[in-house]
N, C-alpha and C positions, 0 to 999 in steps of 0.2 A: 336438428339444430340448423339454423338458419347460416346464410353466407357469413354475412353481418357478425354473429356471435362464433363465429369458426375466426375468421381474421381478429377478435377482439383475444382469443384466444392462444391468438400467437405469441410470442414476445417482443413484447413492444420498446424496442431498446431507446426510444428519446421520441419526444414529441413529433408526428407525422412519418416515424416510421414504422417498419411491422418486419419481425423478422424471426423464421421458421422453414419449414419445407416447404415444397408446392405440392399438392399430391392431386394427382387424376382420379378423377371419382368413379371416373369407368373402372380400371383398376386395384387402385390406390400405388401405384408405382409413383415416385417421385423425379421432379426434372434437375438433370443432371449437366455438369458438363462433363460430356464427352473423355474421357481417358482424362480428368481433370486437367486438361490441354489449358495452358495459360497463354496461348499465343492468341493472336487475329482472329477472328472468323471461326471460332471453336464452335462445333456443334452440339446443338443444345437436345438430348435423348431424356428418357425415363429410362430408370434403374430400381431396384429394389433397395429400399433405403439401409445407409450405411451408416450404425451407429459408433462410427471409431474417432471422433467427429468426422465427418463430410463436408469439407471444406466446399467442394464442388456442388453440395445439393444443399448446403444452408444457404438461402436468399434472404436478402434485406428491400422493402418496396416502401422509396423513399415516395411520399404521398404526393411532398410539393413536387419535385421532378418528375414525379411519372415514371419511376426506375427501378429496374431489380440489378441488384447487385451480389455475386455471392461472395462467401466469404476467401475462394479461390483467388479470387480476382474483383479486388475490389474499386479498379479503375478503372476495369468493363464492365459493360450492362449488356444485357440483352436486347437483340436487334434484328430486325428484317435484313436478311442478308442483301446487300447492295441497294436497297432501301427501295424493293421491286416488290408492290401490292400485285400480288397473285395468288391463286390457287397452289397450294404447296410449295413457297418462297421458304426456304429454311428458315429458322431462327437459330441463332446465334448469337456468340460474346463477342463484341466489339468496343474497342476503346469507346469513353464519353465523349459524343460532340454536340451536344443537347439539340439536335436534331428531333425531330417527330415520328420518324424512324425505329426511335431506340426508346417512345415511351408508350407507356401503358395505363389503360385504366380498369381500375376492379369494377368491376359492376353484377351485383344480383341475376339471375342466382350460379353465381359461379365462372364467370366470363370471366377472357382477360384479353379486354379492346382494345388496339391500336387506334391510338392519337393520330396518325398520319391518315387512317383511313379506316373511320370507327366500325364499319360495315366489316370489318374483316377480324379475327380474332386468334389465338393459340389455339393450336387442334392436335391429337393426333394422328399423324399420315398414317391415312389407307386404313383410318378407324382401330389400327390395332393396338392391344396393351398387353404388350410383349416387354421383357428387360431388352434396350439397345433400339425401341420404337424411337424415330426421326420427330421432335416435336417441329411442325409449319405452319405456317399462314394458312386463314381460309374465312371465305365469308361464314358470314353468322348465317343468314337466311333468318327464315322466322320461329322456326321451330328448334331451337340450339340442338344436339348431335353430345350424347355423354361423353365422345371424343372430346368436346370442347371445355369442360365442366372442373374445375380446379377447386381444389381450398389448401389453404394456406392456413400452418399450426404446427405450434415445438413439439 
């Protein structure tokens, strides 16, 4: 099944947005927040998905904005922590300030590029797919890394 037909697969709660799990295809653990923390700067992990609903691992990825949003916390989105392009930059939930920072784009087969600095992407630190794995920044390079490799679906 193609990227394309996995996100069509999600639920699609209203026109241009998508909304379902993230799931690492290294894996298949889903990205989490963090002790479902509603504050600042919540760190954003993979967990073993939680069907009680998961207010913290349901995300909504609004098209026009560029944004995930979970159902935890739905007037933060996920963000470059201090909005520092680097090699293992955490991601994290941060209030909306429609910054470049805080948006994303899906792209085949299975990326998920930052706007601020498209060279760079969601990965998981230090390749691992453990429950409590750190999801961070990191260049794509040429070759994507199954660390890097997402799909999104209910």
């Amino acid at each position: 099944m193609t990227t394309q037909q996995k996100v069509e697969q999600a639920q699609v709660t209203e026109a241009g947005r998508i909304r379902g799990y993230i799931f690492s295809r290294m894996c298949g653990l889903v990205l989490s927040i963090k002790g479902d923390n509603t504050k600042e700067d919540a760190e954003i992990i993979i967990m073993e998905q939680n069907y009680a609903p998961p207010k913290g691992q349901l995300w909504t990825y609004d098209q026009e904005k560029k944004t995930f949003t979970s159902d935890l916390t739905p007037f933060q989105v996920l963000s470059i922590k201090d909005a520092m392009v680097s090699s293992d930059t955490p991601i994290v939930n941060e209030t909306w300030t429609g910054s470049d920072y805080q948006k994303w784009i899906l792209e085949a087969p299975g990326i998920i590029k930052s706007v601020l600095n498209d060279s760079y992407v969601m990965k998981l630190k230090d390749d691992k797919g453990e429950p409590g794995t750190q999801v961070v920044l990191y260049p794509k390079g040429t070759d994507p890394k199954p660390s890097m490799m997402w799909d999104i679906h209910s």
